[in-house]
C-alpha positions as YAML, in Angstrom:
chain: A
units: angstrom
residues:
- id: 1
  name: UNK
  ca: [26.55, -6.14, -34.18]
- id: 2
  name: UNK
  ca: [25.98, -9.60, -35.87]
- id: 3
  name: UNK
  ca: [25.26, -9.63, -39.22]
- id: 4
  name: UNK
  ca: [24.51, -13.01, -41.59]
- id: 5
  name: UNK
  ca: [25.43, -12.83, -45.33]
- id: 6
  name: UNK
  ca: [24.02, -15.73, -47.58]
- id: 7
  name: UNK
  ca: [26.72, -13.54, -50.22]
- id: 8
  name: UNK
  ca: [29.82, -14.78, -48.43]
- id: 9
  name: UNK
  ca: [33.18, -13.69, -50.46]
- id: 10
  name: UNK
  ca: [36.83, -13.29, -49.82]
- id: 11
  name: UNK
  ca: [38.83, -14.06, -46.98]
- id: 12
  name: UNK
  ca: [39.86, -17.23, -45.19]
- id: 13
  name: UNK
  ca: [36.52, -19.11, -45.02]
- id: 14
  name: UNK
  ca: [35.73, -19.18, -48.28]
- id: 15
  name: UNK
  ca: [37.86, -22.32, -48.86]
- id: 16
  name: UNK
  ca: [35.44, -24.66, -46.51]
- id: 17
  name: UNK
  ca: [32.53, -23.06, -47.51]
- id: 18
  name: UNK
  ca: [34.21, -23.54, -50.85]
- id: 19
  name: UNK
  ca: [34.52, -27.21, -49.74]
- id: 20
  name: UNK
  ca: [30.95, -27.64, -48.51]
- id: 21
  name: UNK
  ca: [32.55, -27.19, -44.84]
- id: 22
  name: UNK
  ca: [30.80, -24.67, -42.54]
- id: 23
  name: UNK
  ca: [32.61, -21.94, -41.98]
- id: 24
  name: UNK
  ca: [32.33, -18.39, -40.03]
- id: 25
  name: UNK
  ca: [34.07, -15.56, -40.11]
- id: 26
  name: UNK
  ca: [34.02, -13.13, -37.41]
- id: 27
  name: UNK
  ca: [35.44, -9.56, -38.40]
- id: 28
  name: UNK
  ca: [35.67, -6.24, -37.13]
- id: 29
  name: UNK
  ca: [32.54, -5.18, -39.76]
- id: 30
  name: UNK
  ca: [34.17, -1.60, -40.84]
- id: 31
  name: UNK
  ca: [37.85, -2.77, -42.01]
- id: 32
  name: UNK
  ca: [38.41, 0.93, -43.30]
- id: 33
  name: UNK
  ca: [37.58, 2.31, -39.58]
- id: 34
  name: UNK
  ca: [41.19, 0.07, -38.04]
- id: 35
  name: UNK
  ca: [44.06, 2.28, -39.37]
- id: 36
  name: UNK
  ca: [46.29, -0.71, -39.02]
- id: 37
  name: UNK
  ca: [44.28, -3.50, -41.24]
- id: 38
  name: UNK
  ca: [47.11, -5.26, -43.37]
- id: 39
  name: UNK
  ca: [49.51, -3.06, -42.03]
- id: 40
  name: UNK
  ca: [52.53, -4.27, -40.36]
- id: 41
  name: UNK
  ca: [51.34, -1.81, -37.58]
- id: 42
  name: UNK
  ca: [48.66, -4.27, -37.00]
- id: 43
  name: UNK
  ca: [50.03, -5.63, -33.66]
- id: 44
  name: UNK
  ca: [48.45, -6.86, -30.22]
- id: 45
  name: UNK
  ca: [49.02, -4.07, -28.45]
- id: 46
  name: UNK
  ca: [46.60, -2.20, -31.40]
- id: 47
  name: UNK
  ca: [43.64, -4.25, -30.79]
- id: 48
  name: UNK
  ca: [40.86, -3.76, -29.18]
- id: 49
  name: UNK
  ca: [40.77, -5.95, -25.96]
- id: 50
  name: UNK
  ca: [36.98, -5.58, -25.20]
- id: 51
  name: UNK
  ca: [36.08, -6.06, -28.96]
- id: 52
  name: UNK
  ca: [38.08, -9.34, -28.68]
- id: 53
  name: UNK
  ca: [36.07, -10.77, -25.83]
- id: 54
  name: UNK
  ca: [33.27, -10.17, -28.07]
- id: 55
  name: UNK
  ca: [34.37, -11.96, -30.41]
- id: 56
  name: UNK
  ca: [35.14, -14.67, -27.98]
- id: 57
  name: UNK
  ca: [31.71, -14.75, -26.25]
- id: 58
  name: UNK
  ca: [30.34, -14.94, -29.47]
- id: 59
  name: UNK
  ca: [32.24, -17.60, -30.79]
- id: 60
  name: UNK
  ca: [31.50, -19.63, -27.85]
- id: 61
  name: UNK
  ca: [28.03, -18.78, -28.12]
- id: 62
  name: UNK
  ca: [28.22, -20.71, -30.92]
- id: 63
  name: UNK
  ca: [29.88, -23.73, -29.99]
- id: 64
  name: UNK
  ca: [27.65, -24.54, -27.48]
- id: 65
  name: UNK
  ca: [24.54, -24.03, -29.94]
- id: 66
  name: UNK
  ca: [26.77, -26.78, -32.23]
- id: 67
  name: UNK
  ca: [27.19, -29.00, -29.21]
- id: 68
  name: UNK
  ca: [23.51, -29.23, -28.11]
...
């Protein structure tokens, strides 16, 4: 699912949108559901693969929108 917030708050983007720099950021929506957010546990061979190329697609997605 791909939600838009115009409330953006926390995390790593908020510094360029801070900065008047567009920023994204693409999270797994439901922290609380990954037992191993900000855990030490939280290694590669945790995360979801197909959830990643999600991610990916979508980011690309959205690159090429930029580009055109």
């Amino acid at each position: 699912m791909i939600e838009h917030s115009s409330n953006p708050f926390g995390s790593d983007h908020m510094s360029f949108l801070n900065q008047q720099v567009p920023a994204a950021l693409m999270i797994n929506a439901d922290d609380e559901a990954y037992p191993d957010y900000h855990k030490s546990s939280d290694t590669i061979d945790n995360v979801d693969t197909g959830y990643v190329a999600l991610i990916a697609k979508a980011s690309l997605g959205g690159l090429i929108r930029l580009a055109h």
